[in-house]
VEXDREN-2710 file (C-alpha; in Angstrom, 1 decimal):
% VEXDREN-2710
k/r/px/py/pz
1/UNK/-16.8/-28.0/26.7
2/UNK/-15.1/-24.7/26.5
3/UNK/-13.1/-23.7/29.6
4/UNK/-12.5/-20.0/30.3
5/UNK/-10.1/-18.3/32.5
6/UNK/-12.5/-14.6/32.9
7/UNK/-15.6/-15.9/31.6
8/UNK/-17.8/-16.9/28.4
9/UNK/-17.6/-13.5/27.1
10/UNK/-14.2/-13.1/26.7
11/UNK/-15.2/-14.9/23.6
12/UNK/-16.5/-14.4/20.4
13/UNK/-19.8/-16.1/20.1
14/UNK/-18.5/-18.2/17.5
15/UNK/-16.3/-20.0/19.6
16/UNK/-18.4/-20.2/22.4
17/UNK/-19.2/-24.3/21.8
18/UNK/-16.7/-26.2/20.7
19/UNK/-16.4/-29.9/19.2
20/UNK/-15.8/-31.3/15.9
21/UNK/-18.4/-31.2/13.2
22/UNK/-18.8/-34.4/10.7
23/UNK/-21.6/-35.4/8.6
24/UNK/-23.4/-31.5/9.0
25/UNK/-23.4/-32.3/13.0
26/UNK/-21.4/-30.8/15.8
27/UNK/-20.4/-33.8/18.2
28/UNK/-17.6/-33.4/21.3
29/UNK/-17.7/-36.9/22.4
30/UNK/-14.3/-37.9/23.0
31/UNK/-12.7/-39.0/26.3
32/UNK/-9.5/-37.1/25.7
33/UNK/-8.9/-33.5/25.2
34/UNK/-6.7/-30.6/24.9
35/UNK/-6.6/-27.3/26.1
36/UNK/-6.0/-23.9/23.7
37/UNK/-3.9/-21.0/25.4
38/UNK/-3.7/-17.5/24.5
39/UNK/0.3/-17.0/23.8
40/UNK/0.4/-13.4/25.1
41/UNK/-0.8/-14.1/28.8
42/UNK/-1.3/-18.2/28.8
43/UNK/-4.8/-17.7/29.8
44/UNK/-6.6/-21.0/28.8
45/UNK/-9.0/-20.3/26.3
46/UNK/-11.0/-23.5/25.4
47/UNK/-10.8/-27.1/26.1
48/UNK/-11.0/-29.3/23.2
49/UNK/-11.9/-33.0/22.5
50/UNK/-8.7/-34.6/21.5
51/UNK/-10.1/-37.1/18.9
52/UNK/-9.2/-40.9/17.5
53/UNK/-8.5/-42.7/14.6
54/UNK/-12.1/-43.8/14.9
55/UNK/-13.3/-40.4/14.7
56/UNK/-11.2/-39.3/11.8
57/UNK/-12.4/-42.5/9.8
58/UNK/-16.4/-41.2/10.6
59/UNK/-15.5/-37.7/9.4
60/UNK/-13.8/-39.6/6.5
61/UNK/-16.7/-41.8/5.4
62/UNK/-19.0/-38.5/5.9
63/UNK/-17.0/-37.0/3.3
64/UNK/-17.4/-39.6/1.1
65/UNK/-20.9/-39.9/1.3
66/UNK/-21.1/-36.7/-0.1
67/UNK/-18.8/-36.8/-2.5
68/UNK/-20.9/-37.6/-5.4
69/UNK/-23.9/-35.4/-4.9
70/UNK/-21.7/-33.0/-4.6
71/UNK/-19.6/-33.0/-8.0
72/UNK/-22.9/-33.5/-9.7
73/UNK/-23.7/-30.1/-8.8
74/UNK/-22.6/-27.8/-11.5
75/UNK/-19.5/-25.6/-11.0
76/UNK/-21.8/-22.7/-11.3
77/UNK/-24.4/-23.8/-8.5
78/UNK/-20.8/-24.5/-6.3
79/UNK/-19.5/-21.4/-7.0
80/UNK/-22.5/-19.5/-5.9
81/UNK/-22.2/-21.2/-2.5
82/UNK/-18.4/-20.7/-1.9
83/UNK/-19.1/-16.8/-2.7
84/UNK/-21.9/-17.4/0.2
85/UNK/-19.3/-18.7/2.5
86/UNK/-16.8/-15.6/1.6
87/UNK/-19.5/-13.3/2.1
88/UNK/-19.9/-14.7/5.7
89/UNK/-16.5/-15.1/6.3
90/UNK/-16.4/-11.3/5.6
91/UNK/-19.4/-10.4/7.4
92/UNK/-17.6/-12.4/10.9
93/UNK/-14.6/-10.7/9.9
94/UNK/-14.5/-8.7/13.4
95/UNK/-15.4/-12.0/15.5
96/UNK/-12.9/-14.3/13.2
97/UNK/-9.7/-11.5/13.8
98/UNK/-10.7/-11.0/17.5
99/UNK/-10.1/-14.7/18.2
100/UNK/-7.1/-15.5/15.9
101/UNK/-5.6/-12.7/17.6
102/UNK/-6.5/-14.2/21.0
103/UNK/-5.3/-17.8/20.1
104/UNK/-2.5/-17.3/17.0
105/UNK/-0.8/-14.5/18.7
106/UNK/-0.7/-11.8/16.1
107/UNK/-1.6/-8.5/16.2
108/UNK/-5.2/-7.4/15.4
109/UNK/-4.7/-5.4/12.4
110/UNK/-2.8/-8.3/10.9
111/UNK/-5.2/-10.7/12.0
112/UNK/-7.6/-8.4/10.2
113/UNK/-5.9/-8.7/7.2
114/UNK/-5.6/-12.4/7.2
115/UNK/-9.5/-13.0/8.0
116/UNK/-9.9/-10.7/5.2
117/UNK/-7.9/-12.5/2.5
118/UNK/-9.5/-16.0/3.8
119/UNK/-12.8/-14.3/2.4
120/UNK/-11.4/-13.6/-0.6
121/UNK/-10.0/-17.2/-1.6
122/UNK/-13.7/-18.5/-1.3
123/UNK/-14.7/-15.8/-4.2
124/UNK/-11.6/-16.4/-6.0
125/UNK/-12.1/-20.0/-6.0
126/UNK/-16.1/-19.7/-6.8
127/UNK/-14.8/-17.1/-10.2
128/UNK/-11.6/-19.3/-11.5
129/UNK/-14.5/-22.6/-11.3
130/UNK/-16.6/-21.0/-13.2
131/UNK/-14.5/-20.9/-16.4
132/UNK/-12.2/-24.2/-15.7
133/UNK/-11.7/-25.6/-19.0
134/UNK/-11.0/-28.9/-20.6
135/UNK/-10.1/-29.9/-24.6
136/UNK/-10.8/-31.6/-27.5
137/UNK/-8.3/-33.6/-28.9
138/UNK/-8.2/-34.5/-32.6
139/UNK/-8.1/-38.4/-32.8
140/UNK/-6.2/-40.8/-34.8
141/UNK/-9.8/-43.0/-35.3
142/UNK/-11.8/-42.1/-37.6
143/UNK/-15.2/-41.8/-36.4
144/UNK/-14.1/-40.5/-33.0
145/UNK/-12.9/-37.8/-30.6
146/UNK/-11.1/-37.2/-27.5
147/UNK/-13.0/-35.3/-25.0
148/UNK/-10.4/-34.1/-22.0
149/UNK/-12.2/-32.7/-19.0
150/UNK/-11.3/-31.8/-15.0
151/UNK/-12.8/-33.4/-12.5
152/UNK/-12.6/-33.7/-9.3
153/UNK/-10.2/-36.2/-7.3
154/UNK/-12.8/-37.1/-4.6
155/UNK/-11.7/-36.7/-0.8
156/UNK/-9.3/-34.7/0.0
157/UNK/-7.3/-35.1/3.2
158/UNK/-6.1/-31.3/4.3
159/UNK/-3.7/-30.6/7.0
160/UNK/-3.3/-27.2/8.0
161/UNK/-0.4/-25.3/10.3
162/UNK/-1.3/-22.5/13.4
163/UNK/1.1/-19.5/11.8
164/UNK/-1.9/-18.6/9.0
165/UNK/-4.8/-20.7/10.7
166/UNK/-7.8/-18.6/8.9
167/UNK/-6.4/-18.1/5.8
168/UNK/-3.9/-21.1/4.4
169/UNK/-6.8/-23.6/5.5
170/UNK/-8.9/-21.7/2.9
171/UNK/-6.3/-22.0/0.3
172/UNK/-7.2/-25.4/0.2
173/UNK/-10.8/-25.4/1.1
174/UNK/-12.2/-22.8/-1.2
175/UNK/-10.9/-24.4/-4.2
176/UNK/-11.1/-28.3/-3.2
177/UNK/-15.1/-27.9/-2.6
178/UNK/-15.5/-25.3/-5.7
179/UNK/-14.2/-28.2/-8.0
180/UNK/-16.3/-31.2/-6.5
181/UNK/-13.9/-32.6/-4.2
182/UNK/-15.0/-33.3/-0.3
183/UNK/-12.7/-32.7/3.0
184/UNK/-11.6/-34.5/5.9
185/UNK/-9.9/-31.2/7.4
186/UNK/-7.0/-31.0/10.6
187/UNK/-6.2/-27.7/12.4
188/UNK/-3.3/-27.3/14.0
189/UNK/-4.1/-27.9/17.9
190/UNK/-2.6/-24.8/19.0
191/UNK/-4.7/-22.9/16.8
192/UNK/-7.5/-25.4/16.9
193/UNK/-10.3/-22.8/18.4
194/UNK/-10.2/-20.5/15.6
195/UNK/-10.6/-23.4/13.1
196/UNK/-14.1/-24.3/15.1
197/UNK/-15.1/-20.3/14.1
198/UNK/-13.9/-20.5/11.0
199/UNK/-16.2/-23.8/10.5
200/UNK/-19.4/-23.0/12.6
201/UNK/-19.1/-19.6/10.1
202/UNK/-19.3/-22.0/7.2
203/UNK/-21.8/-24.1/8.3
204/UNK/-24.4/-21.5/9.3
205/UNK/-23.3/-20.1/5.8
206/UNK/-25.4/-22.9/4.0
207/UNK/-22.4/-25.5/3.5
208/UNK/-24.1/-28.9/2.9
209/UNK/-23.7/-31.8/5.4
210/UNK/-20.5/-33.7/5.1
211/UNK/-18.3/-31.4/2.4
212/UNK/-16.4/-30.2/5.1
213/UNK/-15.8/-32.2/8.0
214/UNK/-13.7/-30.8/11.0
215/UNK/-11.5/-33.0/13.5
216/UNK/-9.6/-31.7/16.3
217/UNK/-6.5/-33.7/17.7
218/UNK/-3.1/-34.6/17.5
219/UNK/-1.6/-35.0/13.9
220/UNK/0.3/-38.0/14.8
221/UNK/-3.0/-39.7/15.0
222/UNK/-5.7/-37.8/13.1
223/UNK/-3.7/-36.3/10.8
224/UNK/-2.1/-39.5/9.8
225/UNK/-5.2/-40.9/9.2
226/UNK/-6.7/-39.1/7.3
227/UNK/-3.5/-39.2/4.9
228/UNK/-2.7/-42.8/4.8
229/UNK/-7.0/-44.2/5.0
230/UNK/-7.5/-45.6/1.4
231/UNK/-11.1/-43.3/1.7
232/UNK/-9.5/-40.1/1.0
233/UNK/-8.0/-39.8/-2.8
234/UNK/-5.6/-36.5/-2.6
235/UNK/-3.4/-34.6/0.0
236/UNK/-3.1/-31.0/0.7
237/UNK/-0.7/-30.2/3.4
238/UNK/1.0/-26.7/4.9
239/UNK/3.6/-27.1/7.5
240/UNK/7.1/-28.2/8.2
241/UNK/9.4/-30.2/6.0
242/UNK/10.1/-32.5/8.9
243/UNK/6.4/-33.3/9.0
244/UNK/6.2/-33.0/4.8
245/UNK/8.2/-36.3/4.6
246/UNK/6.4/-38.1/7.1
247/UNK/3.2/-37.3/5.0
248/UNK/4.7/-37.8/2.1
249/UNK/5.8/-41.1/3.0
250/UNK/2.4/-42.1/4.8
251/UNK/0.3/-40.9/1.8
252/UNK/2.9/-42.5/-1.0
253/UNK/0.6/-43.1/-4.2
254/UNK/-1.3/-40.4/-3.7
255/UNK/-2.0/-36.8/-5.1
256/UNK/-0.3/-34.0/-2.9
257/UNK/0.5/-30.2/-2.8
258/UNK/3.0/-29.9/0.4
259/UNK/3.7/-26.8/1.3
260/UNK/7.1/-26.6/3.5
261/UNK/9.8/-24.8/4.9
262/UNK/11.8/-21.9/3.5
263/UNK/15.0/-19.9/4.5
264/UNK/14.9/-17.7/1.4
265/UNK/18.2/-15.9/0.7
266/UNK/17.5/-11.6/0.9
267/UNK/19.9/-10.3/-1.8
268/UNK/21.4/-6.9/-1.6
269/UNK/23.7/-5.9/-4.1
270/UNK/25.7/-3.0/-3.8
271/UNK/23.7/-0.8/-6.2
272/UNK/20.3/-0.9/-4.3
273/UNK/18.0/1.3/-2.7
274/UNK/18.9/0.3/1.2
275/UNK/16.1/2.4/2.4
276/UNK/13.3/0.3/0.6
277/UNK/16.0/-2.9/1.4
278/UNK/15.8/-2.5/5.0
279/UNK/12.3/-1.8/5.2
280/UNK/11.5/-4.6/3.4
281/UNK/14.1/-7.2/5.0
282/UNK/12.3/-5.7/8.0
283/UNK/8.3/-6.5/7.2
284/UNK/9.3/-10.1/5.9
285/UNK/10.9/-10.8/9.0
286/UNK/9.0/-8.9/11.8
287/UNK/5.6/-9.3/10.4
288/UNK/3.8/-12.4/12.4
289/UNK/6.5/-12.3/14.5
290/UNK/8.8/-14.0/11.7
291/UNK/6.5/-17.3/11.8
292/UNK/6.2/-17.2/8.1
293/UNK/7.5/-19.8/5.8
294/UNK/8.5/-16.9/3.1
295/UNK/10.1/-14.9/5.8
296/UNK/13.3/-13.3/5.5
297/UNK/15.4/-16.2/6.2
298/UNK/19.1/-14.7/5.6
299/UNK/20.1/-11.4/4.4
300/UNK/22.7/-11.9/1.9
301/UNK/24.4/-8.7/1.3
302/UNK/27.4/-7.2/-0.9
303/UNK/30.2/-6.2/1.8
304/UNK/30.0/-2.7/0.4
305/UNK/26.4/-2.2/1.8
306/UNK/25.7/-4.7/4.6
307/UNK/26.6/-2.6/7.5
308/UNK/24.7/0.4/6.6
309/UNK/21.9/-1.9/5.9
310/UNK/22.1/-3.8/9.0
311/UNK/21.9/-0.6/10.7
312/UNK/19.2/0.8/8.7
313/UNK/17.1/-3.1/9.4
314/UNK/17.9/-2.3/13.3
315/UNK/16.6/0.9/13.8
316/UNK/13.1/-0.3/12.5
317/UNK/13.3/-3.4/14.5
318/UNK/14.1/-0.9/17.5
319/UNK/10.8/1.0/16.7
320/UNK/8.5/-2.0/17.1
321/UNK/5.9/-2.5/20.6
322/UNK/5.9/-6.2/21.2
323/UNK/3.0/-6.6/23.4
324/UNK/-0.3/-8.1/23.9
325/UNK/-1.5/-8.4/19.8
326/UNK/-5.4/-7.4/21.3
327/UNK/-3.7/-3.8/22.7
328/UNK/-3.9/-0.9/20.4
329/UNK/-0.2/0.0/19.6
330/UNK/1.2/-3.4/19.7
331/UNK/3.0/-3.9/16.6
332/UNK/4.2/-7.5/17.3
333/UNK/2.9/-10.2/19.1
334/UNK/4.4/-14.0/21.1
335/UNK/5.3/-16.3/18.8
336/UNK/2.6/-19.1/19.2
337/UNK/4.3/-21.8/21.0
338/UNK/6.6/-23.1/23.2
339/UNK/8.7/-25.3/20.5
340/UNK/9.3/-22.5/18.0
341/UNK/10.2/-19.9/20.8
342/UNK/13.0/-22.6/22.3
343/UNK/14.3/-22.7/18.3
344/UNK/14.4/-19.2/17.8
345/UNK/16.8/-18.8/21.1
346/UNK/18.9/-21.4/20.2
347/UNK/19.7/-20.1/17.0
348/UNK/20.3/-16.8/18.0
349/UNK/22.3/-17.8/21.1
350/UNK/24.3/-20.5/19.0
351/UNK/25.0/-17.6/17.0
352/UNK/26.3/-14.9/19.0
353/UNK/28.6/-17.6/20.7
354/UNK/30.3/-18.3/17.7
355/UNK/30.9/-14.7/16.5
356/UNK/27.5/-13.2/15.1
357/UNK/27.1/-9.5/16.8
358/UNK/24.1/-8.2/18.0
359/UNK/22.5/-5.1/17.0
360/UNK/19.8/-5.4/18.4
361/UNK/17.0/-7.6/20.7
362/UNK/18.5/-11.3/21.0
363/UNK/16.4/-11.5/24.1
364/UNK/13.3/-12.9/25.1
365/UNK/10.7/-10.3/26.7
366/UNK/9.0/-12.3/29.3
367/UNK/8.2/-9.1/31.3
368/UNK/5.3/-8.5/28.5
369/UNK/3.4/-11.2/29.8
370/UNK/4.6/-14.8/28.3
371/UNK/7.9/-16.7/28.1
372/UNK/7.2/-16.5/23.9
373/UNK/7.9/-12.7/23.3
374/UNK/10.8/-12.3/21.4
375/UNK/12.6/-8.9/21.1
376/UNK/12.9/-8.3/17.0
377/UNK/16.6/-9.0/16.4
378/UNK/19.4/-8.1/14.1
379/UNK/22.3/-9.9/14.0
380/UNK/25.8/-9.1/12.1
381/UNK/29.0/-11.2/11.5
382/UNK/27.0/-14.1/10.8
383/UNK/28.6/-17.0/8.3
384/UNK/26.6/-19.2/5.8
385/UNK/27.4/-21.6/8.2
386/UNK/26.0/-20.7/10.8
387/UNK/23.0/-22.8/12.2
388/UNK/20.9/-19.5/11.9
389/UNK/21.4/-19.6/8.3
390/UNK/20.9/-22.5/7.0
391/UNK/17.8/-23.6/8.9
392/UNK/14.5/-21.9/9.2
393/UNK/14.3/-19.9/12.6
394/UNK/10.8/-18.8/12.2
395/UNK/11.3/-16.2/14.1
396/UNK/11.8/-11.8/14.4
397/UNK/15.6/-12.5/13.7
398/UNK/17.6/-10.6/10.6
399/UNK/20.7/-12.6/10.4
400/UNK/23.1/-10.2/7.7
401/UNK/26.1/-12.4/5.7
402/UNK/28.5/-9.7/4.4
403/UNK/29.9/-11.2/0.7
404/UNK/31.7/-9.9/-2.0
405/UNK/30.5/-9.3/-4.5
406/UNK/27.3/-10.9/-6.7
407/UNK/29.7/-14.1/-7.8
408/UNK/29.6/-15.0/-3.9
409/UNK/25.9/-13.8/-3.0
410/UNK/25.0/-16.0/-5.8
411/UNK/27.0/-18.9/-4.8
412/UNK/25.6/-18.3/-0.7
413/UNK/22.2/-18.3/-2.0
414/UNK/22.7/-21.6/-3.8
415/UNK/24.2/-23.5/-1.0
416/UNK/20.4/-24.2/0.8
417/UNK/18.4/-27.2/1.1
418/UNK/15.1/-24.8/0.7
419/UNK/13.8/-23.5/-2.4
420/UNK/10.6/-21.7/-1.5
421/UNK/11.2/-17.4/-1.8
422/UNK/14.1/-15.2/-2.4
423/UNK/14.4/-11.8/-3.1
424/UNK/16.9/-9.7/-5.3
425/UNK/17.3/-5.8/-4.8
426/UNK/19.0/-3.8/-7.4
427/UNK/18.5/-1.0/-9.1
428/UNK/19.9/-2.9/-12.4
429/UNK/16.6/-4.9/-13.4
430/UNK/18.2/-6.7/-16.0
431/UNK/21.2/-8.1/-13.8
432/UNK/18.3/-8.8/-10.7
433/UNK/16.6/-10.8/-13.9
434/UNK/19.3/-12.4/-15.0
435/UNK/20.2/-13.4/-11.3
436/UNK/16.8/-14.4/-10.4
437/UNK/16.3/-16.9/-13.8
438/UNK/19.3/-18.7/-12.3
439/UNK/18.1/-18.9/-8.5
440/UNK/16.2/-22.2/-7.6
441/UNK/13.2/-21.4/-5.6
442/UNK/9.4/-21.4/-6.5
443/UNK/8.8/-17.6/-6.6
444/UNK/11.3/-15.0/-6.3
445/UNK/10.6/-10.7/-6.2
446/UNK/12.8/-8.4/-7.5
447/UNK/12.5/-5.3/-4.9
448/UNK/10.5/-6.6/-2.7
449/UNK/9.9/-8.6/0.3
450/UNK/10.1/-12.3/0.3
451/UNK/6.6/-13.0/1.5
452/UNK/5.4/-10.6/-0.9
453/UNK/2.7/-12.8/-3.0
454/UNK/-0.6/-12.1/-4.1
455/UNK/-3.3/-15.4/-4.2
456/UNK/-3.6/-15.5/-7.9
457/UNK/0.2/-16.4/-8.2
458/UNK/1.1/-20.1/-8.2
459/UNK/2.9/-20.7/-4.9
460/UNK/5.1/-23.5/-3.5
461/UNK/8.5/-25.2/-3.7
462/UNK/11.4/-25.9/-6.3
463/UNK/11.7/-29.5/-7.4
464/UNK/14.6/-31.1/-5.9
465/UNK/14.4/-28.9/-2.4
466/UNK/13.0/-29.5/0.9
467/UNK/10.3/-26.9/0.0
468/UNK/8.0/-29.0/-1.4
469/UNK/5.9/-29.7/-4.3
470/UNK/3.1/-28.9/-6.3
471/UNK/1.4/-25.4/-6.5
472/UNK/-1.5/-23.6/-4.6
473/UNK/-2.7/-20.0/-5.6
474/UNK/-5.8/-19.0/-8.1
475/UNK/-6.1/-21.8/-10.9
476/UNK/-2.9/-23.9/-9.8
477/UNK/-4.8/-24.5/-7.3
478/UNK/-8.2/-25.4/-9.6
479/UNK/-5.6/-27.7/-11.4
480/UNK/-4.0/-28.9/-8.6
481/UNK/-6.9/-30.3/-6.8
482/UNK/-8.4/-31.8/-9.5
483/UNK/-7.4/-34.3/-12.4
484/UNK/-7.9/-34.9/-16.2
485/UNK/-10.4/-37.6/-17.3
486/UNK/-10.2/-38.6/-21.0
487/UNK/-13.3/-39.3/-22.9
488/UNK/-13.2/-40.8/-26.4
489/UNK/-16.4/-40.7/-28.0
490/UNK/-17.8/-41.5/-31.6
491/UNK/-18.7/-38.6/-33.9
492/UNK/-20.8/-38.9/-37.1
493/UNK/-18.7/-38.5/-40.0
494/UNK/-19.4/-36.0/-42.0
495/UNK/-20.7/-36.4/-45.6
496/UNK/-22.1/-40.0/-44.4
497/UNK/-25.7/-40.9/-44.1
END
């Protein structure tokens, strides 16, 4: 039943009735639930059923049922339907930004965006199936050959985070259901309401019953379900690292593409353009208030240029409206909950008491409406060992390490458990090369923010870090969500009767 503070219509209609939908069927029958809060005033939005381990097995063996009909369909006839289901998405794009606003926190336009991008991954996913290719491998049998084809791993158990709640569930869904697989899917509670848009979109789209099958709840009980039941085949997971290992450990044996945390080292060497620098530092770490795993976790910079920098980064952050993310000329919104907010304090505070000078912000704003508004901050003076860089803050903080020289800015970006996103600014492109083919991280840009990606690129951790593993993005994520099958088959010979 959905619970509002000033009425139905403050809603889009999409949202208006919520519950989780398994099997084709919308069903709210739980005797728990939750309750969804808008971050910017802490208005209650919805209430939602907060669902068991029985529920998540029913949404699992739905999946399942579907499963094979379902990858009998060729990838053509699936590709038509996901570029159905972008189409939608595009056509509710309004609705879809309205509400992630209301629930995630984040300013319209970017909410825009975001619901925008979401539509594009379904036709992305529906084009790259379309020309997935296998081989044929010359045998050592005479009489035989070796057919290699892509199929699909069956049901997929995806678990998705509240910072990108339209769009990072749809980097798993559009390609898991263009290649044949099924899905048992888990929204972040805090951002579960815009999840049940996102799905009732889809399934008035013409999605068949049961290939993607909603549950709402907490992921120490759904979400571990769903990723250690022996009915789902393949994980796909976006969220923190702590969380990464428990899934990791919970679904041991199984396929997985985790996506996790990042603090990726901003490089500034003395030669670089500081304007573009700052501006960029800037967007990766104020954009979504800083909860981004590719944020601007720690700007490294050469001694020469890190206080004009730092100054340059603090004068945009001082140009920013924090306020409610539904109120034209808000360009920054709450952070989205009360655990991330308590973080990003701590690490500032721990910071400035050990030495780290503020620029500017280090405060929260309550006066804007909720305890989570953060002032966008800039911090100097700040050591590589420093809580605030070495974890992820998540947060609209700039902390700026002043190093000599690259030998040190090399060795400061090295010394991380993370190995998701860096960045290197120079004007020397064959140094920034050099520098970036010796960095450990998944993707790195050279003049450029560190969130800067674009969803054909293969995206996700370095082996060996706390990052993560396996790739997402375009077809890394057709091959990722989908395995080779080997066929060996007899062949006449040719010349014989």
């Amino acid at each position: 039943m959905t619970v509002l503070a000033n009425g139905i219509s403050d809603l889009p209609l999409i949202a208006q009735s919520v519950g989780n939908y398994i099997g084709g069927s919308w069903e709210n029958g739980e005797t728990e639930s939750f309750i969804s809060r808008n971050p910017a005033n802490g208005q209650v939005l919805a209430e939602l059923p907060k669902s068991s381990r029985a529920t998540a097995q029913r949404a699992i063996a739905a999946a399942t049922a579907a499963q094979r009909d379902w990858a009998r369909m060729s990838a053509w006839e699936r590709a038509a339907i996901c570029a159905k289901l972008g189409d939608a998405v595009e056509a509710n794009k309004d609705s879809l930004a309205r509400l992630l606003s209301m629930e995630q926190g984040k300013p319209l336009a970017e909410a825009q965006f975001e619901v925008g991008i979401a539509a594009h991954g379904f036709h992305m996913a529906g084009e790259q199936v379309r020309y997935m290719t296998g081989e044929i491998l010359t045998g050592a049998t005479p009489g035989r050959q070796i057919l290699s084809v892509r199929v699909p791993r069956g049901v997929y158990a995806v678990i998705t985070p509240w910072n990108y709640p339209v769009n990072i569930p749809t980097e798993y869904l559009a390609p898991g259901i263009a290649t044949g697989n099924t899905v048992v899917w888990v929204p972040a509670p805090s951002t579960a309401l815009v999840a049940v848009a996102l799905m009732r979109v889809l399934a008035d789209a013409g999605l068949p019953d049961g290939v993607i099958n909603l549950v709402l709840g907490e992921g120490a009980t759904i979400g571990d379900e769903i990723v250690s039941n022996p009915g789902t085949h393949a994980i796909g997971f976006t969220g923190s690292t702590r969380t990464g290992r428990s899934i990791a450990e919970r679904g041991a044996g199984k396929p997985m593409v985790l996506e996790l945390g990042g603090n990726g080292p901003f490089i500034v060497r003395r030669d670089a353009d500081l304007e573009k620098a700052a501006l960029s530092a800037a967007i990766g770490a104020f954009s979504n208030s800083g909860q981004i795993c590719a944020a601007t976790g720690r700007v490294l910079a050469d001694a020469a240029v890190a206080d004009e920098l730092a100054e340059r980064i603090a004068v945009i952050a001082k140009s920013h409206n924090p306020g409610d993310p539904l109120h034209q000329g808000s360009t920054m919104g709450p952070l989205n909950n009360a655990g991330v907010a308590q973080k990003v304090r701590e690490h500032v505070d721990e910071a400035i008491a050990a030495g780290a000078k503020c620029l500017t912000g280090g405060q929260a704003l309550p006066e804007l409406g909720s305890d989570l508004f953060y002032a966008p901050t800039v911090l100097t003076n700040v050591t590589p060992q420093m809580r605030i860089a070495r974890e992820e803050t998540f947060g609209p903080v700039v902390p700026v390490i002043a190093l000599d020289g690259d030998d040190e800015l090399m060795k400061v970006a090295a010394d991380t458990e993370y190995g998701l996103s860096m960045t290197v600014f120079s004007r020397d492109i064959e140094r920034a090369m050099a520098m970036a083919g010796e960095l450990k991280a998944g993707f790195i840009n050279i003049n450029e923010m560190t969130p800067f990606w674009e969803t054909h690129m293969p995206f996700g951790g370095s082996s060996g870090t706390k990052s993560g593993l396996g790739r997402i993005g375009g077809k890394y994520a057709i091959e990722a969500m989908t395995e080779i099958k080997s066929i060996s088959i007899p062949v006449p010979l040719y010349g014989k009767a």
